[in-house]
C-alpha positions in Angstrom: 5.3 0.2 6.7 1.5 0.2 6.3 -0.8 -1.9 4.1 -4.0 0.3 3.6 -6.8 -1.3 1.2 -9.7 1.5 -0.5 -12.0 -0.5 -0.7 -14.4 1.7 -2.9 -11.9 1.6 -5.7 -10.0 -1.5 -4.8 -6.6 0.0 -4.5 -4.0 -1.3 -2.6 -1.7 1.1 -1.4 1.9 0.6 0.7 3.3 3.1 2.5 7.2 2.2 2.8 8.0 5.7 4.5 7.0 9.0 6.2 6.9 11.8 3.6 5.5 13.7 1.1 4.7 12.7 -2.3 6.6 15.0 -5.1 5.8 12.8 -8.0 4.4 9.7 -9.2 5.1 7.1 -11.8 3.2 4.3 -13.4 5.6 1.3 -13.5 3.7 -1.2 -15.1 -0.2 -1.2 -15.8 -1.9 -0.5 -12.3 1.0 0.0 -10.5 2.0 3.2 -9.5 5.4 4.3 -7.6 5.0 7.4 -5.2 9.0 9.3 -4.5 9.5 11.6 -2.4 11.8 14.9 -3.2 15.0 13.1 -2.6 13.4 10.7 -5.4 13.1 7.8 -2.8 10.3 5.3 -3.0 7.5 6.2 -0.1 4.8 4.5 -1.2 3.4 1.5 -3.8 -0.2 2.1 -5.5 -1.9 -1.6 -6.2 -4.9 -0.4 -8.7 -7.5 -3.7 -8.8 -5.8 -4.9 -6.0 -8.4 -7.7 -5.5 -7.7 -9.2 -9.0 -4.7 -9.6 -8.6 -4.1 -10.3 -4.5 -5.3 -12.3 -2.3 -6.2 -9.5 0.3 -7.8 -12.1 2.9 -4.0 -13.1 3.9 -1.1 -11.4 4.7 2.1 -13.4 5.7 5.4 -12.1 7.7 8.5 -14.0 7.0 11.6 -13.1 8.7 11.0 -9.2 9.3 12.8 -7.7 12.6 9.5 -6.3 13.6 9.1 -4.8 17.2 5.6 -3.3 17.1 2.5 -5.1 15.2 -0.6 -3.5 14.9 -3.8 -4.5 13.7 -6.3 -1.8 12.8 -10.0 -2.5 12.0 -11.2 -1.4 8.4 -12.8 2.5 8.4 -15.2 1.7 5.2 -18.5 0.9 5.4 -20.1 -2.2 4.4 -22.6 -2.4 1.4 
């Protein structure tokens, strides 16, 4: 799973799995479900992420993770 934040439009995205998107759909205002062609969930689209979350913290609660890693943000600062 990957957490990736845009921040030039302030969307939030969540990739749950490897794959292609086949189709989209808007689930509630701002959120957006990607599926793949087996019409699995692959990925979550936060629109206005920042009004909603708080993006400065990011807490883990009882996943079976066995690999963490940290990137450092690719946008450029204003």
């Amino acid at each position: 799973m990957v957490f990736q934040y845009y921040r030039d439009n302030d969307m939030l995205y969540i990739k749950l799995a490897e794959g292609t998107s086949t189709e989209s759909e808007e689930v509630a205002p701002g959120i957006v479900l990607d599926f793949n062609e087996h019409n699995q969930v692959i990925g979550v689209e936060i629109e206005d992420a920042s009004k909603f979350i708080d993006l400065s913290r990011l807490e883990l609660k009882a996943l079976p993770i066995t690999s963490l890693t940290l990137s450092e943000p690719t946008y450029v600062q204003k």
